[in-house]
C-alpha positions as CSV (number, residue, x, y, z in Angstrom):
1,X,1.6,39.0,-2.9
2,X,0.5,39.0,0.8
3,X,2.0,36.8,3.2
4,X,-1.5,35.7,3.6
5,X,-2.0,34.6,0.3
6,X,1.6,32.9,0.2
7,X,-0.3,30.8,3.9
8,X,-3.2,29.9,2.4
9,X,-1.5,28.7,-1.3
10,X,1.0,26.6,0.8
11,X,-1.8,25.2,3.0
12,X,-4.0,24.0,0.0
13,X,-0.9,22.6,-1.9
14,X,-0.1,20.5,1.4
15,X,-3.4,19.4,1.4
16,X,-3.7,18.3,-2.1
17,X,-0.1,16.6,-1.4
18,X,-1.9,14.5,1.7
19,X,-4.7,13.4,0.1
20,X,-2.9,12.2,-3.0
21,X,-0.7,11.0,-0.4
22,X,-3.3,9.2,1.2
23,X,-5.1,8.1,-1.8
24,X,-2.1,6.4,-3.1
25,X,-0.8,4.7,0.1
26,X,-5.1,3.3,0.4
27,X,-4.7,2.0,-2.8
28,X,-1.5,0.5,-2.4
29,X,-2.2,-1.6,1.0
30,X,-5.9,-2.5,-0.4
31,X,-3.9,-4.6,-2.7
32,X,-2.5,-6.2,0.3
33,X,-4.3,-9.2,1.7
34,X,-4.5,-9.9,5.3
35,X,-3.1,-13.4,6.2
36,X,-6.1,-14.4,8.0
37,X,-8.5,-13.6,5.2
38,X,-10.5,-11.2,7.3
39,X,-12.8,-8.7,6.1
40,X,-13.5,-5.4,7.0
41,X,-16.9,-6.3,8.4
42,X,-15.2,-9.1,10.4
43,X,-12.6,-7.1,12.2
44,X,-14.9,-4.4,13.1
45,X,-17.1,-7.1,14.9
46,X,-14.2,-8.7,16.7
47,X,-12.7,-5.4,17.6
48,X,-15.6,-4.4,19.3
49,X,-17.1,-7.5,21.0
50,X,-13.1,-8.1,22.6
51,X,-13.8,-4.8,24.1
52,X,-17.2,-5.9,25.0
53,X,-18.8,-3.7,23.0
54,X,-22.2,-5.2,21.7
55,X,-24.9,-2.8,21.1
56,X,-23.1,-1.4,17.9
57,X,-24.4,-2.2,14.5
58,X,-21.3,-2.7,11.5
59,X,-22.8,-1.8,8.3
60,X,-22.0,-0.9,4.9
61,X,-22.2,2.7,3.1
62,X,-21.3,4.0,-0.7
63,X,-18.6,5.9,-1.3
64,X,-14.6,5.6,-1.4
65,X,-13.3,7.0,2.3
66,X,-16.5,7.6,3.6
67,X,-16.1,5.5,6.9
68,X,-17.4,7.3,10.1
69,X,-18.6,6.0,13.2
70,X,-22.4,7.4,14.4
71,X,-22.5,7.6,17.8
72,X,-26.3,8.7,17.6
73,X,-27.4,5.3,16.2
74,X,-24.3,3.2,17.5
75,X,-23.3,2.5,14.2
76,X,-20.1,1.6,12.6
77,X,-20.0,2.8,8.8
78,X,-17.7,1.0,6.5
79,X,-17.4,2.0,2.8
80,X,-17.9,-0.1,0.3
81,X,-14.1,-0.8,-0.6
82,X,-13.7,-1.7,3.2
83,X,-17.3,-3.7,4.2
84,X,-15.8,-6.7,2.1
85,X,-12.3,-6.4,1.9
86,X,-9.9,-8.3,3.7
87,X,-6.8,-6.3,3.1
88,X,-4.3,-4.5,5.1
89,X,-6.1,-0.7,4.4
90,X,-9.8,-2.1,5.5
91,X,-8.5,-4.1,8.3
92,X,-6.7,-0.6,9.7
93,X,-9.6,1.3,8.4
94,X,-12.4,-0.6,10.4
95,X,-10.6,-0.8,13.4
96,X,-9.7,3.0,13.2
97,X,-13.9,3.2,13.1
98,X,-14.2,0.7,16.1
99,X,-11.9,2.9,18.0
100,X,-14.3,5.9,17.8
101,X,-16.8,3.2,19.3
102,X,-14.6,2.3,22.2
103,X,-14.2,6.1,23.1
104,X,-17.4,6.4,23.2
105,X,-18.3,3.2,24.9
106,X,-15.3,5.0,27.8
107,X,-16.4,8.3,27.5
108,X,-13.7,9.5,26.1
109,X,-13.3,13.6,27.1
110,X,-12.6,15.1,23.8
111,X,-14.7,12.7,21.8
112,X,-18.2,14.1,24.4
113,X,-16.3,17.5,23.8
114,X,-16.4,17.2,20.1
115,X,-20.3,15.3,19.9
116,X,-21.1,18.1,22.5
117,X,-20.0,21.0,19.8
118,X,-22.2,19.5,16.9
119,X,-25.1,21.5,17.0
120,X,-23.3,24.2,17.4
121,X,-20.8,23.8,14.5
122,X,-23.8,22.5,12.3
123,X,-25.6,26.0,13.0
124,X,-23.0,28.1,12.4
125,X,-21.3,26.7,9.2
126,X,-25.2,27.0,7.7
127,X,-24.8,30.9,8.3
128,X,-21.1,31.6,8.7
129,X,-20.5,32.5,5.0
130,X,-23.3,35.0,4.2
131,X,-22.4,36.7,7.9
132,X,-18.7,36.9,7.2
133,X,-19.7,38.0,3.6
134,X,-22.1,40.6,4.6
135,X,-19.8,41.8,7.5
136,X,-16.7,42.2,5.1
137,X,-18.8,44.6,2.9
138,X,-20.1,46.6,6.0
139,X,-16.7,46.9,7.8
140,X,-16.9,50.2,7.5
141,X,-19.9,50.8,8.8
142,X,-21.2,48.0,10.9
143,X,-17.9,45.9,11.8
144,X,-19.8,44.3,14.7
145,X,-21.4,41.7,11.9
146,X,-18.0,41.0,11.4
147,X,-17.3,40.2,14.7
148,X,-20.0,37.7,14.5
149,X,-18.6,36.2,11.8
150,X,-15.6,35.6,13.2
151,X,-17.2,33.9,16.6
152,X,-18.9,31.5,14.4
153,X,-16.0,30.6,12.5
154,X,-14.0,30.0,15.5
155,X,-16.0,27.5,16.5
156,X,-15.4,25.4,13.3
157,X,-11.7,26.1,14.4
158,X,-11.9,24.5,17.8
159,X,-14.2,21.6,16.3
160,X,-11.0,20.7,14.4
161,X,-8.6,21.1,16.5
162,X,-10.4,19.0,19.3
163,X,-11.0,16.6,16.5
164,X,-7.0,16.0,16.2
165,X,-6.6,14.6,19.7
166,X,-10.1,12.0,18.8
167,X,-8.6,11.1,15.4
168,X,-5.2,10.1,16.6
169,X,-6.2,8.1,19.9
170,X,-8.8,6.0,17.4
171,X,-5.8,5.1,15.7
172,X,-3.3,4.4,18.0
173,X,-6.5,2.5,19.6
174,X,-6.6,0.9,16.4
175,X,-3.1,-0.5,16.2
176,X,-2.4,-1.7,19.6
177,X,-5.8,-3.6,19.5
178,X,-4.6,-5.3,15.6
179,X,-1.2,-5.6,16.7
180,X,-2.3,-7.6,20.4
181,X,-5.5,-9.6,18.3
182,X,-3.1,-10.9,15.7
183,X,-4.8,-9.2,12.8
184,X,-1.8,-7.6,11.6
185,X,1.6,-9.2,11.9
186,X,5.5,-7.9,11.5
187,X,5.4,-8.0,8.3
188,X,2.4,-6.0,7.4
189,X,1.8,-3.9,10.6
190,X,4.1,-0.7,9.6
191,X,1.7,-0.7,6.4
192,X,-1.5,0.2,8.6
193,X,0.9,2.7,10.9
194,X,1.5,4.2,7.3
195,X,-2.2,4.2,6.4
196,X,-3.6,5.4,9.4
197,X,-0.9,8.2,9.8
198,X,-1.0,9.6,6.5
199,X,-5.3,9.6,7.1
200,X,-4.5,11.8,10.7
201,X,-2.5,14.3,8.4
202,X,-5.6,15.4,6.5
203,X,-7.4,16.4,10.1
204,X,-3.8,18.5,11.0
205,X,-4.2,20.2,7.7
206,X,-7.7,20.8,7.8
207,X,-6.9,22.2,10.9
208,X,-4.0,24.4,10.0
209,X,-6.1,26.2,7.3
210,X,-8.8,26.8,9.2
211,X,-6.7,28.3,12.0
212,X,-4.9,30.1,9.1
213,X,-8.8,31.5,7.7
214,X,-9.5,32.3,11.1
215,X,-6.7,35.0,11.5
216,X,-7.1,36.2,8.4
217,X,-10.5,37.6,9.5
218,X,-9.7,38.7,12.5
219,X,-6.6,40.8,10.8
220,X,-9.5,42.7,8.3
221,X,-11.2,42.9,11.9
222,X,-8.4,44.7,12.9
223,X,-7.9,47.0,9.9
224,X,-4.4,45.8,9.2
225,X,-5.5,43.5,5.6
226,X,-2.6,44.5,3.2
């Protein structure tokens, strides 16, 4: 078996370990209730008017995990299990989201780097596939499609590796500001450390595989694929 294959069957096992990691640890702190009573929807507010942030909308959207700040519409998306909650998980959750806010609110550098790489990203993961495809079957004949192929996919590389430094200043954002509001106390603080780290492993695994795809291509490039 390539070495390859042994990369890329160790990468997806870690990932499938961090989400279930993650899933489990979500579940876990969602049954723990903050002592304030706060929801998700309530914390995101405060969080953003104490950093005098005002023109940003909270609102609610389906799904499990599916929490994403918009800096387009200035929105703040909370799921469902987070909008209405007033546990430990949404609290950490919704100020995680707020953070993205305040980045954007300070122009944070790799945050305008990232939202400056969308368009491009959004172009070439709508053509990447059948390019790479077509430029594997022509190696021999045309390896310059390849070559293209592999310019477009390194862009979805870089999107997530500047995406690591954006993730994990949201949530050290996060904490500081839950920690010096009062939202979180010492005795349920480590629990959305512990949620919020084990959510920034999923971006440094998503990462890792596509830095991992991305050599792989550049090795059939190369003519050295076992």
């Amino acid at each position: 078996m390539s070495m390859y294959w042994i990369l890329f069957i160790g990468i997806a096992v870690l990932s499938y370990v961090v989400q279930s990691s993650l899933q489990s640890k979500f579940k876990k702190y969602s049954k723990m209730p903050l002592a304030n009573g706060m929801t998700g929807r309530e914390v995101a507010e405060k969080m953003l008017h104490d950093n005098g942030i005002y023109d940003v909308r909270v609102t609610s959207t389906p799904g499990m995990l599916t929490d994403h700040y918009n800096p387009v519409n200035k929105t703040v998306n909370l799921s469902e299990g987070v909008y209405g909650s007033n546990s430990v998980a949404a609290a950490a959750v919704a100020a995680h989201e707020c953070g993205h806010a305040v980045q954007h609110a300070r122009a944070y550098a790799p945050l305008k780097m990232r939202s400056a790489l969308v368009p491009v990203v959004q172009f070439s993961s709508s053509i990447m596939s059948w390019v790479l495809l077509a430029g594997i079957l022509m190696i021999g004949s045309f390896p310059q499609l390849l070559l293209v192929g592999i310019c477009l996919f390194a862009m979805t590389t870089l999107f997530s590796f500047i995406t690591l430094p954006v993730e994990i200043n949201a949530s050290q954002r996060a904490l500081v500001w839950l920690s010096r509001a009062g939202i979180t106390n010492s005795y349920n603080h480590k629990a959305a450390e512990d949620a919020l780290r084990s959510a920034a492993y999923t971006y440094v695994v998503a990462a890792l595989g596509s830095l991992a795809t991305l050599v792989y291509y550049i090795m059939i490039y190369m003519g050295r694929r076992d």
